[in-house]
ROLO-750425 format. One line per field, with one value per atom (N, C-alpha, C): residue number from 1; residue in one letter; x, y, z; atom name; chain. Coordinates in Angstrom, 3 decimals, decimal comma. Example, Ala and Ser with C-alpha at 12.3 -4.5 7.8 and 13.67 -1.06 7.14 Angstrom:
<rs>
seq: [1:1:1:2:2:2]
type: [a:a:a:s:s:s]
px: [13,190:12,300:13,200:12,850:13,670:12,900]
py: [-5,690:-4,500:-3,300:-2,250:-1,060:0,030]
pz: [7,800:7,800:7,800:7,080:7,140:7,870]
atom: [N:CA:C:N:CA:C]
mol: [A:A:A:A:A:A]
</rs>
This chain:
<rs>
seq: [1:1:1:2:2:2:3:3:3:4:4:4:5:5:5:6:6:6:7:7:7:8:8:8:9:9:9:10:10:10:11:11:11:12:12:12:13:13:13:14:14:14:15:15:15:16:16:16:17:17:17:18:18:18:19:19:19:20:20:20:21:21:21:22:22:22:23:23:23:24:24:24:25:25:25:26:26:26:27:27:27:28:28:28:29:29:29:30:30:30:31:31:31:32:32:32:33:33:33:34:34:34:35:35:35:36:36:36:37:37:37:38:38:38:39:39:39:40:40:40:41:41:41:42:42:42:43:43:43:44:44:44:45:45:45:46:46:46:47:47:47:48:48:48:49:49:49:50:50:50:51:51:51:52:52:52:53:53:53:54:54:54:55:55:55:56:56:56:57:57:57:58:58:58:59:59:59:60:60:60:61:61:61:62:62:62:63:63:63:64:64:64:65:65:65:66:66:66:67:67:67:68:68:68:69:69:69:70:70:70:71:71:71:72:72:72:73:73:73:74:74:74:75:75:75]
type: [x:x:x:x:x:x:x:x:x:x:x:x:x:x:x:x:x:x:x:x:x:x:x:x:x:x:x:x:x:x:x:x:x:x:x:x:x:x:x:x:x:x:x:x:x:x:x:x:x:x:x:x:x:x:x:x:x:x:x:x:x:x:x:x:x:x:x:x:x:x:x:x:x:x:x:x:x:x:x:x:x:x:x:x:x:x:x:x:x:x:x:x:x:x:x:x:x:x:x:x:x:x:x:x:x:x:x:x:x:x:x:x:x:x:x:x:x:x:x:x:x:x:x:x:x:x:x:x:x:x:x:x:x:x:x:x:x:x:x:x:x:x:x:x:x:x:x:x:x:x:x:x:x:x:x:x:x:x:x:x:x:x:x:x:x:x:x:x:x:x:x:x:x:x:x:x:x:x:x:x:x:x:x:x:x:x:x:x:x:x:x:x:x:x:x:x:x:x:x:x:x:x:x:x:x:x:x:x:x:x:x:x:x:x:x:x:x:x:x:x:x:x:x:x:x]
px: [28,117:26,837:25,890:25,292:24,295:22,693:22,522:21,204:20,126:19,011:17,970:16,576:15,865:14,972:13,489:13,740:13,011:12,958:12,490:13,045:11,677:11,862:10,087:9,967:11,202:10,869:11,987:10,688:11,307:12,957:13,526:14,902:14,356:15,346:15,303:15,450:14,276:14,880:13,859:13,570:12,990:11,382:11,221:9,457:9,171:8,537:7,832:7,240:7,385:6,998:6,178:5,078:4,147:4,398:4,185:4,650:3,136:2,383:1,118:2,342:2,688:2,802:1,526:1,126:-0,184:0,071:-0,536:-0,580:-1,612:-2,480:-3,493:-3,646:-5,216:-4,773:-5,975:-5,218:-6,015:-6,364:-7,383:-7,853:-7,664:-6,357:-6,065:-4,649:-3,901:-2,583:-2,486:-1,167:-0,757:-0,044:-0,396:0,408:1,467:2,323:3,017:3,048:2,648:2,545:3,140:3,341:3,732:3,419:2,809:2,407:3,165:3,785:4,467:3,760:3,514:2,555:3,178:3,386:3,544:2,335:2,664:1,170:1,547:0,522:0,836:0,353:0,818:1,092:-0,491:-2,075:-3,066:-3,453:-3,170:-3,136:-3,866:-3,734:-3,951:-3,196:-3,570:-2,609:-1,649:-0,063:-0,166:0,539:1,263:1,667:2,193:0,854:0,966:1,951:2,492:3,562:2,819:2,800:2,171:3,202:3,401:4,796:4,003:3,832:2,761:3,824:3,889:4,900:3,953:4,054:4,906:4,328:4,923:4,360:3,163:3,042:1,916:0,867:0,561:-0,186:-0,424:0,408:0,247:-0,340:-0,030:-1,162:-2,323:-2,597:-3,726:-4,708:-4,498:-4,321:-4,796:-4,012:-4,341:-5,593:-5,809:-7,073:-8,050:-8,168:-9,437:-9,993:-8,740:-9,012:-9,375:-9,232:-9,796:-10,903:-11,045:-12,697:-13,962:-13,095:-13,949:-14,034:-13,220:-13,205:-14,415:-14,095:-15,341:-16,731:-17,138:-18,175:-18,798:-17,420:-18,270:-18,346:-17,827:-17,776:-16,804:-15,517:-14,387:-13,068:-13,413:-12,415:-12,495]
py: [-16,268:-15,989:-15,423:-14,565:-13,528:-14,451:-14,638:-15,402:-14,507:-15,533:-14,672:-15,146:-14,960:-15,255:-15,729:-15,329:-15,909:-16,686:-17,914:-19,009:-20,063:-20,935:-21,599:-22,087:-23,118:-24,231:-23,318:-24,276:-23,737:-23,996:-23,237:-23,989:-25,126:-26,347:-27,083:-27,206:-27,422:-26,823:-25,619:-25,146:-23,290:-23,784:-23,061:-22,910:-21,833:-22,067:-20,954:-19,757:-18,888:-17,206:-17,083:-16,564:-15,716:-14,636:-14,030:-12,016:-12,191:-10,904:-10,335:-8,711:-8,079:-6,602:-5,839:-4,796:-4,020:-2,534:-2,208:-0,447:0,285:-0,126:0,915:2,370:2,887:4,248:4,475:5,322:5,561:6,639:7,225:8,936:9,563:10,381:10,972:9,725:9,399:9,326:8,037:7,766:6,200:5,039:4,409:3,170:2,383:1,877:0,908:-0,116:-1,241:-2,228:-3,744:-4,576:-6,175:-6,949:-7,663:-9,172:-10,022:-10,318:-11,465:-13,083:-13,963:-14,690:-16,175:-16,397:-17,804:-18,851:-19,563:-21,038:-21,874:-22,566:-23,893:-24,470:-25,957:-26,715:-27,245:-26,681:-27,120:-26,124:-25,508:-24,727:-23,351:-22,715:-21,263:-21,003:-19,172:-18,269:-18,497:-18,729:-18,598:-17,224:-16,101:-15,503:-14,577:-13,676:-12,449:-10,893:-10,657:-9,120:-8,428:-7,227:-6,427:-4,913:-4,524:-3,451:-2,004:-1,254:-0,278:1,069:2,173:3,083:4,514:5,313:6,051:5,904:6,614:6,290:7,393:8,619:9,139:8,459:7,589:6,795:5,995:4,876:4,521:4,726:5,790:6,610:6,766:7,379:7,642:6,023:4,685:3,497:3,212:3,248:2,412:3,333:4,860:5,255:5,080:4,737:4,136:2,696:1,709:0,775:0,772:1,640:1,764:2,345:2,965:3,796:2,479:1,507:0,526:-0,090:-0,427:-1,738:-1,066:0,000:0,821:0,623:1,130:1,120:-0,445:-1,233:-3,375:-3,461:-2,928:-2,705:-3,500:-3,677:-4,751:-3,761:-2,456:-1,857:-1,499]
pz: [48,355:47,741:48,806:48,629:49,808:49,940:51,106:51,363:50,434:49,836:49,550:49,941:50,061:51,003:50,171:49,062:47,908:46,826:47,365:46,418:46,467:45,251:44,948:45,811:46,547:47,154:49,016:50,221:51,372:51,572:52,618:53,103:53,735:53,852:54,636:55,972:56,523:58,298:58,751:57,806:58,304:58,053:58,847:58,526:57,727:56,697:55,930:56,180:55,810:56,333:54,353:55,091:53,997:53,952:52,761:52,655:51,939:52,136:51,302:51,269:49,733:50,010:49,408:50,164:49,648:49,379:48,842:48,827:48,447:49,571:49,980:50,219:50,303:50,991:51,542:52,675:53,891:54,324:53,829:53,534:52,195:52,030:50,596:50,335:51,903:52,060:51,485:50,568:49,981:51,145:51,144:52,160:51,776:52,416:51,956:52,816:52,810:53,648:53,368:54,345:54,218:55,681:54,942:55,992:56,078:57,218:57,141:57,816:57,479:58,093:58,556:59,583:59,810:60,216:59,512:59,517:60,753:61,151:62,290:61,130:62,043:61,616:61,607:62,133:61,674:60,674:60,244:58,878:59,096:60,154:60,614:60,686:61,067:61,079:62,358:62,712:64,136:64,230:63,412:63,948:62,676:62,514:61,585:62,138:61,495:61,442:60,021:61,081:59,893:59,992:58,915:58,524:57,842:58,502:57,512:57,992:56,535:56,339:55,612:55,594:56,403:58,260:58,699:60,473:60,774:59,853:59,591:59,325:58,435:57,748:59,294:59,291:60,797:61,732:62,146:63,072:62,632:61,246:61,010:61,328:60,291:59,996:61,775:62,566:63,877:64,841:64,468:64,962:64,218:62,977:62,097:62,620:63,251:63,169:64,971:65,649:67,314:67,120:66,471:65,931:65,739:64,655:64,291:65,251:65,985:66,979:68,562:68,278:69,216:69,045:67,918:67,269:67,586:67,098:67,214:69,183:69,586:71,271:71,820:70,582:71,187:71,793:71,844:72,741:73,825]
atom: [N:CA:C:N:CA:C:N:CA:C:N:CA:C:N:CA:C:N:CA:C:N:CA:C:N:CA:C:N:CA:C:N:CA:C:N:CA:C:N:CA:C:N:CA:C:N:CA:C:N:CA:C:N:CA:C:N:CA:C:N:CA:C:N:CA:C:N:CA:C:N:CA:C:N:CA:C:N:CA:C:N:CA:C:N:CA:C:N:CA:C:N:CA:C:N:CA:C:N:CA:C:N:CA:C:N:CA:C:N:CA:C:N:CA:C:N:CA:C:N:CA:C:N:CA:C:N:CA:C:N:CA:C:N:CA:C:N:CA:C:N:CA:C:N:CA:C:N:CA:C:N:CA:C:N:CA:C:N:CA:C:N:CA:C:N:CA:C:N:CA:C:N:CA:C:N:CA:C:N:CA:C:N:CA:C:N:CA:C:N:CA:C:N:CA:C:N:CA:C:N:CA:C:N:CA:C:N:CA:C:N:CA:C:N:CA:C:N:CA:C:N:CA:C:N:CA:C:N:CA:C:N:CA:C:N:CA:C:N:CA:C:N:CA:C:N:CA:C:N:CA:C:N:CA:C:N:CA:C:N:CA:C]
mol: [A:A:A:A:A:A:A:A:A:A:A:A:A:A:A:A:A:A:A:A:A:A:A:A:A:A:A:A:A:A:A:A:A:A:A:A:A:A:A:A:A:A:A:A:A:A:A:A:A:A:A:A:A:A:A:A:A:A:A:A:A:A:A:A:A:A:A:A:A:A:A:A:A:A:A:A:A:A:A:A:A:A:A:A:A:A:A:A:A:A:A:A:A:A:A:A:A:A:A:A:A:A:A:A:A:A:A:A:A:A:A:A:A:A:A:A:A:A:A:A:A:A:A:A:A:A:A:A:A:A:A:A:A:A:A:A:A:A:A:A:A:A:A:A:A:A:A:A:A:A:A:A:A:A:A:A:A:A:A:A:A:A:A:A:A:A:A:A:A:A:A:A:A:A:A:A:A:A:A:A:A:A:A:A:A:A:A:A:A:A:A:A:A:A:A:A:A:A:A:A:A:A:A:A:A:A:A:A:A:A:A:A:A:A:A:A:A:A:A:A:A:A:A:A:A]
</rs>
């Protein structure tokens, strides 16, 4: 039987992984995106993956977000 990775209740043993999928857009261009999120154990984030497609988009996507981070003076 082939593992599946989506099921109500966790495996036993594994720590839980969050998915958010989105599909935004960023200028004219469509996105395809997924979050993958792991929790600690005090109930934050400890360790977000973020998956964004096409790699055009991407690019575009990561100079919008250095633009912003300029502008707040965190780059």
């Amino acid at each position: 039987m082939p593992h599946s990775p989506v099921r109500f209740k966790p495996f036993e043993g594994r720590e839980p992984i969050h998915a958010l999928i989105f599909r935004p857009q960023v200028g004219d261009r469509d996105v395809g995106g997924l979050d993958l999120i792991r929790i600690a154990e005090s109930d934050r984030i400890r360790e977000p993956s973020v998956m964004v497609r096409p790699r055009s988009v991407l690019e575009a996507l990561l100079g919008e977000v250095g633009s912003r981070l300029a502008r707040l003076g965190a780059a």
